[in-house]
C-alpha positions in Angstrom: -135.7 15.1 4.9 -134.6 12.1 2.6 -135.7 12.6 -0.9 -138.6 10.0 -1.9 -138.8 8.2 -5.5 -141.2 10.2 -8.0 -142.3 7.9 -10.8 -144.4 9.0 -14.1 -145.4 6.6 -17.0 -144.7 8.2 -20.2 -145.0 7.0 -24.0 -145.5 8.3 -27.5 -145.4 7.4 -31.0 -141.8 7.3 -31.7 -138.7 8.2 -29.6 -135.3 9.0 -30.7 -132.2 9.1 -27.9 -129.4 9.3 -30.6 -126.1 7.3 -29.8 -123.2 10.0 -30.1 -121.1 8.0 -32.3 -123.7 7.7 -34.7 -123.8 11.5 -35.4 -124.6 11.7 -39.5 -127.2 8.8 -39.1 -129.0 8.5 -35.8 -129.7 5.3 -34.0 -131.3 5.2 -30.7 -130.9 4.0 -27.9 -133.0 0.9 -26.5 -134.1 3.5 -23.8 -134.0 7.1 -22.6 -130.5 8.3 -21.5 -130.4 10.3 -18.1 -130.2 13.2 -19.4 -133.5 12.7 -21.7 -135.4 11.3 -18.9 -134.3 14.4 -16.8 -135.7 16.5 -19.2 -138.9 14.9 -19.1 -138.9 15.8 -15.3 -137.8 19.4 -16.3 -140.8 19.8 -18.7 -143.0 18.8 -16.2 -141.7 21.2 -12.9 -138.4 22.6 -12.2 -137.1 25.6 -10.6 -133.3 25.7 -11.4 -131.9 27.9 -9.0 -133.4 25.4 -6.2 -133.3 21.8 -6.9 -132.8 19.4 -9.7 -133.7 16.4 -10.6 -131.9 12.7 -10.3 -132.4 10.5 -12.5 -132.7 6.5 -10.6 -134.4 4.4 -12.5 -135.5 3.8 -15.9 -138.3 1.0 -17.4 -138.9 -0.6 -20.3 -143.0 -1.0 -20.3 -142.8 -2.6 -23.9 -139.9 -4.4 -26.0 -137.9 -1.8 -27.9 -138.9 -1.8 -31.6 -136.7 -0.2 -34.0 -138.5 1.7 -37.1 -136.4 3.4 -40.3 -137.3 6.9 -41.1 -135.7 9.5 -43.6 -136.2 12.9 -41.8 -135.4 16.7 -43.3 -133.1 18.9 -41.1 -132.0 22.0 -41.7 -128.3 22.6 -41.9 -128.3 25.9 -40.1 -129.0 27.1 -36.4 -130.4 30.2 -34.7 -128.2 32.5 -33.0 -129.4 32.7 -29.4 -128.4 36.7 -29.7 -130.2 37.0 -32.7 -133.7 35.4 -30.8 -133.1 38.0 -28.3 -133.0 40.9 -30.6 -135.9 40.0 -32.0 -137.8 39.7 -29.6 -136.5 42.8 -28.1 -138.0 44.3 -31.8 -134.1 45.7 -32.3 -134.3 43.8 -35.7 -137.0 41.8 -38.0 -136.7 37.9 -37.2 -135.2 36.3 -40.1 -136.2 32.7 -41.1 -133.8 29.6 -41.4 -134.9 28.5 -45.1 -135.2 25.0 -45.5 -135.7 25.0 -49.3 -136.1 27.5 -52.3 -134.5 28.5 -55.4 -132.1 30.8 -56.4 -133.5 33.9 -56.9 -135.1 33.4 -53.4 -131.9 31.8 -51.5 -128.9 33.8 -53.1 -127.4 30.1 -53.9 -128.5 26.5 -55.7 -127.7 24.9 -52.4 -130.3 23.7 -50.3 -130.6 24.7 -46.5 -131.6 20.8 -45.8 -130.0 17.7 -45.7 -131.9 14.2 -45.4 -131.0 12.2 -42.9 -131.6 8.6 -42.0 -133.2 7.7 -38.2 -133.6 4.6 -36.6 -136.5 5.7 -34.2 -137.9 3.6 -31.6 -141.9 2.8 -32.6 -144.7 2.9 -29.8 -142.3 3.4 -26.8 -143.4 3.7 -23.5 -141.2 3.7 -20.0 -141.5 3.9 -16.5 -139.2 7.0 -15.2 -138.3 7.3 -11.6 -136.1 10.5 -10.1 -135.9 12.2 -6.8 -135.8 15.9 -6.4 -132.6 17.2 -4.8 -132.9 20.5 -3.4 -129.4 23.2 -3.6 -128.1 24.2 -0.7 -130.4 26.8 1.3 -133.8 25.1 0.1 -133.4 21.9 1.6 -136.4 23.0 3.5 -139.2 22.8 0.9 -138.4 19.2 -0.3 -141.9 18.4 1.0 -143.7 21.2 -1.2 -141.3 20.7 -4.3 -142.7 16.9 -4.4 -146.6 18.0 -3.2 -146.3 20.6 -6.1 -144.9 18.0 -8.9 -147.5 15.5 -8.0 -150.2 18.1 -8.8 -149.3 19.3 -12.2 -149.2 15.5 -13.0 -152.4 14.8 -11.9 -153.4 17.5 -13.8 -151.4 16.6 -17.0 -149.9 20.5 -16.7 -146.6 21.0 -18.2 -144.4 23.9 -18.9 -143.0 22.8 -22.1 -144.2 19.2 -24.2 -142.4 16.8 -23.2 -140.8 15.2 -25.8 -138.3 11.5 -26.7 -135.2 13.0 -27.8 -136.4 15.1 -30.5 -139.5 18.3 -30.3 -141.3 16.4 -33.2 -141.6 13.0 -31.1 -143.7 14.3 -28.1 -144.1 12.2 -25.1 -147.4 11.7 -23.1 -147.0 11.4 -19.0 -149.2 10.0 -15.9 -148.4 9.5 -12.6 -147.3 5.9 -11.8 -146.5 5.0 -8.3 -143.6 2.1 -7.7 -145.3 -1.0 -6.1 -148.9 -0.1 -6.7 -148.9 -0.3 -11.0 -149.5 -3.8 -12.3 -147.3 -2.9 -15.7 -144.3 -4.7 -15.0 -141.3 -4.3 -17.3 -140.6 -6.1 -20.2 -137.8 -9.2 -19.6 -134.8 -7.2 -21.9 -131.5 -7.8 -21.1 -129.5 -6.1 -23.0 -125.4 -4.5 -22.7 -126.3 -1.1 -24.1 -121.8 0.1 -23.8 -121.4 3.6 -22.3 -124.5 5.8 -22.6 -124.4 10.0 -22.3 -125.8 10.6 -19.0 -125.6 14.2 -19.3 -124.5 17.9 -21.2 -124.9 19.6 -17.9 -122.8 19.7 -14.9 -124.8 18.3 -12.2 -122.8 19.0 -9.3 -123.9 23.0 -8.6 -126.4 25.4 -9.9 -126.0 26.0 -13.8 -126.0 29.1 -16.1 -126.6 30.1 -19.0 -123.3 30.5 -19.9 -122.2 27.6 -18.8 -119.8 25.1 -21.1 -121.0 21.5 -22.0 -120.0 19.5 -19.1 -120.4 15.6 -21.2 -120.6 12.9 -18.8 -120.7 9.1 -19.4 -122.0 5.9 -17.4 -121.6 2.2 -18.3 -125.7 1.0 -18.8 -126.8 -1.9 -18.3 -130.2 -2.7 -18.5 -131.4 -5.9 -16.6 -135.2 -7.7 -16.9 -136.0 -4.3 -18.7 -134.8 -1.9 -16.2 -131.9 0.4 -16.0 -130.5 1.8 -12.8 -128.8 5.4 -12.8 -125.8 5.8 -10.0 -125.9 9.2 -8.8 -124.4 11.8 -10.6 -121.6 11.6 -8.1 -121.0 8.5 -7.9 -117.5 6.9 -9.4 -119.1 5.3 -11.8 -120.2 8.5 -13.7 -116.8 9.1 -16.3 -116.6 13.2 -15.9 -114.4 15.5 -17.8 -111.4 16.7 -15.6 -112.2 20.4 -14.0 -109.5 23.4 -14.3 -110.8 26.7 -12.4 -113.7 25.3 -12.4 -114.4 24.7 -16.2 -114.3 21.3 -18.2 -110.6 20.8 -19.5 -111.3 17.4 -21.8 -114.4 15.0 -22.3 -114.4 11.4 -20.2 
């Protein structure tokens, strides 16, 4: 069974798909990249270890608006091991302190930095993917789509969606191709090469699996972007030794 085209409207307040050579000061992206808009579809249904989503097509529902904002981060991160301790109750969960003095830190310096973002203001897109079922499940490509279009009629989520960052969530709706009167937005626009994705789209993934950084050429065209497949030649992948990711694209 050919997979059919799955399409959600989604929007927010602000978005924020960071360019990777802007790593210090963010600057986003006209429009989601694949791998954003993929885990938008995640959030809404996904069962790993039997299909994944593909990313097609991408559209701009309003012109892309730029807006400055200075934004606290914390310098540190959570070891995953630690989480799991901890919620094992094999240790006390130990915070990640943002600010405090001395006395209370063990040192003057601050566990923050500021950090300037060019967000994206009042964003909203058109996001279209089909589910591809692994190899064995190819069978229940009917009740994977039946099941998606019910938990968005139903606005049921397992995680918020969210545009690039947890603190910009995105809102969602079913949106059918050829039946919604919102057409995009007449951008044009060269965007260079765009992440597509972290993951390595070609087989099931793990846990444990290595970034796998893949690339793609975007260009968006009378506000739409089309996404090749992840196998397609026009995806730049890193080179594969053993099975494992020997150098970025």
């Amino acid at each position: 069974m050919a997979p059919r085209d799955l399409s959600i409207e989604v929007w927010g307040d602000f978005a924020c798909f960071s360019r990777p050579e802007t790593k210090a000061e963010r600057f986003s992206y006209p429009c989601p990249t694949p791998s954003a808009a993929r885990g938008i579809f995640d959030a809404i249904y996904v069962h790993p270890p039997e299909f994944r989503w593909q990313v097609t097509r991408i559209e701009l529902l309003s012109p892309p608006q730029w807006i400055a904002l200075r934004r606290n981060e914390v310098k540190d991160r959570v070891n995953v091991r630690n989480v799991h301790e901890w919620m094992a109750g094999k240790a006390p969960p130990e915070p990640i302190w943002a600010d405090g003095d001395g006395d209370l830190l063990g040192t003057d310096q601050k566990g923050r930095t500021q950090r300037q973002t060019m967000a994206l203001r009042n964003p909203r897109f058109r996001l279209t993917a089909q589910i591809r079922p692994w190899p064995g499940h190819e069978a229940k490509q009917s009740a994977f789509e039946e099941q998606f279009h019910r938990r968005v009629e139903h606005g049921k989520c397992f995680a918020q969606p969210a545009f690039g960052c947890r603190e910009f969530p995105a809102y969602f709706e079913s949106a059918q191709l050829g039946t919604d009167s919102t057409k995009p937005v007449p951008h044009d626009e060269d965007v260079g090469f765009m992440l597509y994705d972290v993951f390595d789209l070609s087989r099931p993934g793990t846990s444990e699996d290595q970034a796998f950084v893949s690339l793609f050429r975007a260009k968006i065209r009378r506000g739409v972007l089309d996404v090749p497949p992840f196998e397609s030649e026009d995806v730049l992948k890193p080179e594969r030794r053993n099975g494992h990711a020997t150098s970025t694209p």
